[in-house]
C-alpha positions in Angstrom: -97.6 -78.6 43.2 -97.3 -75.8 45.4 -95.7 -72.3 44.3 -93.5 -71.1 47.4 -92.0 -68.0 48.1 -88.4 -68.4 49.6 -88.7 -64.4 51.2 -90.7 -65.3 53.5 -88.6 -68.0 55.0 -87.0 -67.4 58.3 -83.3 -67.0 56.3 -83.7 -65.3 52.8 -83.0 -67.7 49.9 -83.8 -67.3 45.9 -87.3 -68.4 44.6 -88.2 -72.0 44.5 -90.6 -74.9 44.4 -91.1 -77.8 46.5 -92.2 -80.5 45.1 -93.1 -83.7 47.5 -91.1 -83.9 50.3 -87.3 -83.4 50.2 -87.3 -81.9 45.9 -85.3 -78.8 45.7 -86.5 -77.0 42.8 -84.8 -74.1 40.7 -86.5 -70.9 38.6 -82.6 -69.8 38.2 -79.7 -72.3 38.0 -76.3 -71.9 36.2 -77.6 -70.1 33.1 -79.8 -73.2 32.5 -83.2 -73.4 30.3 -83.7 -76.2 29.4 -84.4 -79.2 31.1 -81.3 -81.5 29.7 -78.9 -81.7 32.5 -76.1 -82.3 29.3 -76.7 -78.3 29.1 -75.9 -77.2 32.5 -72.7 -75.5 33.2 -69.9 -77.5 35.6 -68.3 -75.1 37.4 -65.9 -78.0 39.4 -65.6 -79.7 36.0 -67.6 -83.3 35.4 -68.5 -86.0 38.0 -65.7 -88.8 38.4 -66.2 -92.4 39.3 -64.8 -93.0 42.8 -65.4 -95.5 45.4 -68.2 -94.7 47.8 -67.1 -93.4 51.6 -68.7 -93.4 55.1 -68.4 -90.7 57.1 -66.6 -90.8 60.7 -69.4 -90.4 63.5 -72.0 -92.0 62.1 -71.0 -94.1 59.2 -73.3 -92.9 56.5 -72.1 -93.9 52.8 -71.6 -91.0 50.6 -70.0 -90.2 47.3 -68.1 -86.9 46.3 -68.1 -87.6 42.3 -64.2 -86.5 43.1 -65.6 -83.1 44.3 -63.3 -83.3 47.6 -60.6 -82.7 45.0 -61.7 -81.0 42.0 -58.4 -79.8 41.1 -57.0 -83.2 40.2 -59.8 -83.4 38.1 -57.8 -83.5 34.3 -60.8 -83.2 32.3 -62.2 -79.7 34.3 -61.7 -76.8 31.8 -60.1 -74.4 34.6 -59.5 -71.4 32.5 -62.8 -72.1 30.6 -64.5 -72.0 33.8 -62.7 -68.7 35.1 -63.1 -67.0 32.0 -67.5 -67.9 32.1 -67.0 -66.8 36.4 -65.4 -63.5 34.9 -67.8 -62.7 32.2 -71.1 -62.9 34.1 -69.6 -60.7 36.5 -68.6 -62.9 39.3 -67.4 -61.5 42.3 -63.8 -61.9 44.1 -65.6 -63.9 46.8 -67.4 -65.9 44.4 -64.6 -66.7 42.2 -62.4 -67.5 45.7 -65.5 -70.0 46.4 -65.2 -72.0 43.6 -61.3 -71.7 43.7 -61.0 -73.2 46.6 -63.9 -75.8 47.4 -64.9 -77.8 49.2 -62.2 -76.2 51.7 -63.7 -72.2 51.9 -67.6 -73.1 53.1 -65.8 -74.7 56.1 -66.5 -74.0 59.8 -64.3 -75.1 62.8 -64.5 -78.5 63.5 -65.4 -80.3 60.0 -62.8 -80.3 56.7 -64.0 -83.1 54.8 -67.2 -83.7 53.1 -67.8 -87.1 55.2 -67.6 -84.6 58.3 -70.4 -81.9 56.9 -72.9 -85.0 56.6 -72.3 -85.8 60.2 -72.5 -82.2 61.4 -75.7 -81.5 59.4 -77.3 -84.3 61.0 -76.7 -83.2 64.2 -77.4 -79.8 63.8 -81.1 -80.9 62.5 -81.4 -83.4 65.6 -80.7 -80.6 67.7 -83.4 -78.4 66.0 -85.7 -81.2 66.2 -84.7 -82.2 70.1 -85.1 -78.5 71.2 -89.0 -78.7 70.4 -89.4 -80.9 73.1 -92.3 -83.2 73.8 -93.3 -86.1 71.4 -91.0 -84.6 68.2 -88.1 -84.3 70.4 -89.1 -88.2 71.3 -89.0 -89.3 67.5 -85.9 -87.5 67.2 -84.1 -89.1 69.3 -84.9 -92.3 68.1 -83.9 -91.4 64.7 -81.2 -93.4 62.6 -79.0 -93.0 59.6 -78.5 -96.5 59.2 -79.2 -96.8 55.1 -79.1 -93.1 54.6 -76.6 -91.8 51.7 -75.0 -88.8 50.1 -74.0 -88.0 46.8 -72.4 -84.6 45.5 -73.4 -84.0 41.7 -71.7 -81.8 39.2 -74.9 -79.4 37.8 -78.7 -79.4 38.2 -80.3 -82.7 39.1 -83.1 -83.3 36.6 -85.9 -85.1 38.5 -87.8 -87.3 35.6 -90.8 -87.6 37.5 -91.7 -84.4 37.6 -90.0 -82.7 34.7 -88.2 -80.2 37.2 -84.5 -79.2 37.6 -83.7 -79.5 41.8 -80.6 -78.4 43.6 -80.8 -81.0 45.9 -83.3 -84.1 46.9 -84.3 -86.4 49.1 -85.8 -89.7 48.1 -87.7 -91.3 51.4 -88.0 -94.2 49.7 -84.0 -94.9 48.8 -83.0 -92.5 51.8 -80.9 -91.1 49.6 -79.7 -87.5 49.6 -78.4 -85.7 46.3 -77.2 -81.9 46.2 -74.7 -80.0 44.0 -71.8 -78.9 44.1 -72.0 -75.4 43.8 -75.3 -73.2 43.5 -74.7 -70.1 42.0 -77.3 -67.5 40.6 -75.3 -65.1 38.0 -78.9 -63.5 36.8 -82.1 -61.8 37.7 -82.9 -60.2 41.2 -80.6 -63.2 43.2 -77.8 -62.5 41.2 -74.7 -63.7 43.1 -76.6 -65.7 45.5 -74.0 -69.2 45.8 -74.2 -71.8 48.2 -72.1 -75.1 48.6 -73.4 -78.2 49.1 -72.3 -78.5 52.7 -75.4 -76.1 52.9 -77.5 -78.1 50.8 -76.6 -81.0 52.9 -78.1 -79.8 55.9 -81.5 -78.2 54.3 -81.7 -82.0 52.4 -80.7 -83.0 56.3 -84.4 -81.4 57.3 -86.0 -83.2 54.6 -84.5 -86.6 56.3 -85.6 -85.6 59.9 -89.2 -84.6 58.6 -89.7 -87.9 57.1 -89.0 -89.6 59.7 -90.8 -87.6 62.4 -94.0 -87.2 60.4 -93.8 -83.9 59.8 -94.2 -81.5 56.6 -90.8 -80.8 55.3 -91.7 -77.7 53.7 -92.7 -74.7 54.2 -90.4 -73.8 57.2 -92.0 -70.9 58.6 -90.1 -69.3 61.4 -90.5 -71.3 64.1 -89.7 -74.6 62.2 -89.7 -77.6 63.1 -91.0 -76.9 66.2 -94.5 -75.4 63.9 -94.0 -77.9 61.2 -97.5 -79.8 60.5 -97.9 -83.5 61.4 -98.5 -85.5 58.6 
């Protein structure tokens, strides 16, 4: 395992390890410690069993645990969840973010979670296609066909390697996982949140780097025009 510092990324994020290609790992997640995911806190309330979806453009399954509408959600402790958003300090934003997800990460063009999947991957076949030469060329031939989504509730506790992640890629399922909502209420990244729309697209990278042959992480400025052949 490799120890990465997140500062020194082209966009600032919180501390974390890769693991592997496409493993999201956390030093800070929701007030957790310990490695049971049964501990972590659910700020949308828990996952709920709904039929899998495919998104518009390019057909790629995905499920939202019910996350595209927490608030129907009758066993999500609202005023639980407030109250814990109040106490550690949480900011209006913050506490807006949560209030009203998955609709407040939203840019023009996309308001559904099928819709982020098909933005992210064409923002990261853009990134890739811009580099030109052969990685533009594997780019381009790149499909989703048997690539998935899945939105979780908390911390995704990866067995193999003992380690909490914030989102995943598994080359050998093509499956994507991310949370929810990533928020940091402690330490030097206090308030530091991001949605899984954003998730999506960094887990997006993992899926392109795979594909291409390239190191998925680190992503030094540059990237993945500088990313290292594998």
């Amino acid at each position: 395992m490799d120890v990465k510092d997140e500062k020194k990324r082209e966009q600032e994020k919180p501390p974390m390890l890769r693991v592997g290609i496409g493993v999201l790992v956390l030093w800070v997640l929701l007030d957790c410690t310990t490695a049971s995911a049964q501990g972590y806190y659910e700020f949308l309330g828990p996952r709920r069993s709904v039929p899998d979806q495919f998104t518009p453009k390019y057909a790629i399954r995905y499920n939202t645990g019910g996350f595209d509408d927490p608030w129907s959600n009758k066993n999500a402790e609202w005023q639980k969840i407030f109250k814990k958003l109040r106490k550690k300090g949480a900011d209006d934003a913050v506490r807006e973010s949560v209030l009203n997800f998955p609709g407040s990460p939203l840019e023009p063009g996309g308001n559904t979670i099928g819709e982020w999947i098909d933005t992210a991957f064409d923002k990261v076949k853009a990134q890739f296609v811009a580099c030109g030469g052969e990685l533009a060329r594997r780019a381009n031939t790149v499909s989703p066909e048997g690539l998935s989504v899945e939105v979780m509730p908390t911390a995704i506790y990866e067995p193999y390697y003992g380690i909490d992640v914030a989102g995943v890629y598994y080359p050998g399922t093509r499956e994507i996982k991310v949370l929810n909502i990533y928020y940091i209420w402690s330490g030097e990244y206090n308030g530091w949140l991001r949605h899984a729309r954003d998730l999506i697209e960094w887990e997006m990278g993992s899926f392109f780097s795979t594909e291409v042959g390239v190191q998925a992480e680190p992503r030094p400025i540059g990237w993945p025009c500088t990313a290292r052949r594998l």
